[in-house]
N, C-alpha and C positions, 0 to 999 in steps of 0.2 A: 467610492464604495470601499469602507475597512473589512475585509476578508480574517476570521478567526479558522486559522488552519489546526486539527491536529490528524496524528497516525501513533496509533498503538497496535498497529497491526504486526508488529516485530518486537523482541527485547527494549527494541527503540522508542522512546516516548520523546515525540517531536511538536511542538508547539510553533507556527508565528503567525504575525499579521501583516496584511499585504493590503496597499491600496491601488489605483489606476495607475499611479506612476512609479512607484520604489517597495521594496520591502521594508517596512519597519524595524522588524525585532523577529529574531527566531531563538528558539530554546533548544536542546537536544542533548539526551542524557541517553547513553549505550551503557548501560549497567543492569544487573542482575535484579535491582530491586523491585517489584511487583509495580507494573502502573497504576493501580491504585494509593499504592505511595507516594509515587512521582508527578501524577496527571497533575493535580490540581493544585500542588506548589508550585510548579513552574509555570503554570497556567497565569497564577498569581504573581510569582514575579516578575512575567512579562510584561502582563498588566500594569505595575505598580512600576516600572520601570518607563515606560512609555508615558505614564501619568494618562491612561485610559481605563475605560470601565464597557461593561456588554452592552451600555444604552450608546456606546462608540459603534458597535459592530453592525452591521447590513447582512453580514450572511455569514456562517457558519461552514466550513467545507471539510470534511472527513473519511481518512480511509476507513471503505468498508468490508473491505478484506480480498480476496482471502491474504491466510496469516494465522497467527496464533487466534483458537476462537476465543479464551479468555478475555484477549487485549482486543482484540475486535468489539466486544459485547462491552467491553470498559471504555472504551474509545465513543461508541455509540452511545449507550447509559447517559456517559459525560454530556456528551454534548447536547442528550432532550434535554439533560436538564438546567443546562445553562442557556435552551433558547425557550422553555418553555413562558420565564417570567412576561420577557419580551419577546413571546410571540416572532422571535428570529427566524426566518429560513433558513433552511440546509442545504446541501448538495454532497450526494458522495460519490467518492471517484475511486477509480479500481488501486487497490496496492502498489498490485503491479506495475498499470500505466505512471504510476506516482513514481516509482524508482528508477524507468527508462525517462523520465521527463530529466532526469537529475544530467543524463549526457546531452546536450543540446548541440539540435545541428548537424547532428554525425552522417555521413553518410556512409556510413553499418550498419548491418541488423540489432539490432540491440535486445538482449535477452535477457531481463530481470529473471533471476529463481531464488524462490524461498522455503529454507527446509520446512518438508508437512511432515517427516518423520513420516514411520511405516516405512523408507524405505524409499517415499516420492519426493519430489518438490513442486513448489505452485509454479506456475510458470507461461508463460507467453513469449511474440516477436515481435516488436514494433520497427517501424520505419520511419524516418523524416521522410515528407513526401512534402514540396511543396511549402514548409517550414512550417508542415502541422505535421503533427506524431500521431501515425496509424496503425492498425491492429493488425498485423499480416497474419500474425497464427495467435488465434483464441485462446485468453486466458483460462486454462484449465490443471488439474494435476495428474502427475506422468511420473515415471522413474526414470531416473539419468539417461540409461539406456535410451526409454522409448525417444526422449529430448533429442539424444543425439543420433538417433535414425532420423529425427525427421529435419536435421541439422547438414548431416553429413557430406551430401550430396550438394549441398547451397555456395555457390560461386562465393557471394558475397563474405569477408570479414565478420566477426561477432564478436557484440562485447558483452561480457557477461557480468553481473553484478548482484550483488543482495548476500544474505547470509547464507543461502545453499553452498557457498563458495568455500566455504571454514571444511566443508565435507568432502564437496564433490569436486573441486578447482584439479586436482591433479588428473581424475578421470577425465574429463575436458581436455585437460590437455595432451592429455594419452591421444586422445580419439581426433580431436581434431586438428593438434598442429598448431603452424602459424595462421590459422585461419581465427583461433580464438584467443582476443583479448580480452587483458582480467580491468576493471576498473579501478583508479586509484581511491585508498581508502576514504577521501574525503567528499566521495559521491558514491559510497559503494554501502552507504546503509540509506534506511527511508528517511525523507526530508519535508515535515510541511510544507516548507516555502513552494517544493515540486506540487503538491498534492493543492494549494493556495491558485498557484502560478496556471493549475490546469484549471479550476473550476472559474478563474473567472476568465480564462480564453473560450470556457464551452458556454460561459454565461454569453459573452462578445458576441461569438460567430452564432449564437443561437442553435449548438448542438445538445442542449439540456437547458433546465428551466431549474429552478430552485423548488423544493418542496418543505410543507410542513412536520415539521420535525415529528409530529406524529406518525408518519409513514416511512420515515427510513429505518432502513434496515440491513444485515449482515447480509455481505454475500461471501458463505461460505467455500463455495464448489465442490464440497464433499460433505459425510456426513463428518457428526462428531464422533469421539472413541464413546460416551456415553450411550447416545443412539445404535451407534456397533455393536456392543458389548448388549444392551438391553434386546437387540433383534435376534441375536443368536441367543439370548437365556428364553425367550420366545421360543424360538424352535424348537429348543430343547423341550421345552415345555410339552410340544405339542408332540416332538416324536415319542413321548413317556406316555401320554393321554390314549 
């Protein structure tokens, strides 16, 4: 099975493919330029590097957020439409779990967070348990603070990682000590091979199934600033009426 991984769920536009036994090829460009720029060049050079094409691919696997909505909805867009010819299946995997996959093995809590702006970050806990990575605290968005109360009190070590880090790393370590590890930079952004690497272990163990690209979809956890901004000119509306 060749697995086409991407995540534009970050600045980060990450690309590879992964089969049952090795990774192939991965791509990964940490640059300012918009993924609509970048997706589908590097897409292409992987491709063309590999000497593959998408009648190569079996499944398609994709973060679907949460993360920048922009790059999410680009990230998704892309990928109907490169499985739509060939009728490919999908699978999308949480952001999140995609960037604690990137520490393997640890026996720490492991705490992806990624700035949402306002103020919050996205953020969850996962565990190695058994040499599967589990949900200990649900992916949802929080402010540092709220993170670090429900942090504080926790025996265990924590490693923390993603781009929240550029903002909030020193408050971390204000708060919690040697209790929180930073991750070193070359697993400390998002990585398809991670995002790859989980969809076809959930495919294995039979914890998801693959769906037609017709049905995926964003998962946000919050609203957008569009949807904000239009609820309150709403009200406003209605408190004038």
């Amino acid at each position: 099975m060749n697995i086409l991984a991407i995540d534009t769920s970050s600045l980060v536009a990450t690309v590879a493919v992964i089969n049952e036994e090795k990774l192939l090829g991965e791509y990964s460009i940490n640059h300012p330029r918009t993924h609509s720029q970048k997706l589908m060049p590097i897409i292409d050079e992987l491709f063309k590097t590999l000497d593959i094409t998408m009648e190569d691919i079996d499944l398609i696997a994709v973060s679907r957020g949460p993360g920048s909505f922009t790059g999410v909805r680009i990230g998704i867009a892309t990928v109907k439409g490169l499985a739509h010819p060939h009728n490919i299946p999908v699978l999308g995997i949480s952001s999140l779990e995609g960037l604690a996959n990137n520490i393997s093995y640890s026996k720490e809590l492991i705490c992806p967070i990624m700035d949402a702006r306002r103020n919050q970050v996205y953020t969850g806990v996962y565990k190695w348990q058994d040499y599967r990575l589990k949900n200990v605290i649900s992916d949802r968005p929080l402010t540092i603070k709220e993170l670090m109360d429900l942090l504080i009190d926790r025996d265990e070590k924590i490693i923390f990682l993603g781009d929240g880090l550029i903002r909030y790393k020193d408050e971390i370590s204000n708060t919690l000590g040697d209790k929180a590890i930073f991750a070193p930079q070359y697993v400390n952004m998002q990585r398809a091979s991670s995002i790859a690497q989980l969809a076809l272990d959930k495919i294995k163990n039979k914890e998801a199934k693959p769906q037609s690209y017709l049905d995926i979809a964003p998962t946000y956890l919050r609203k957008s600033e569009a949807e904000r901004q239009y609820e309150e000119k709403m009200k406003r509306c209605v408190v004038h009426e």
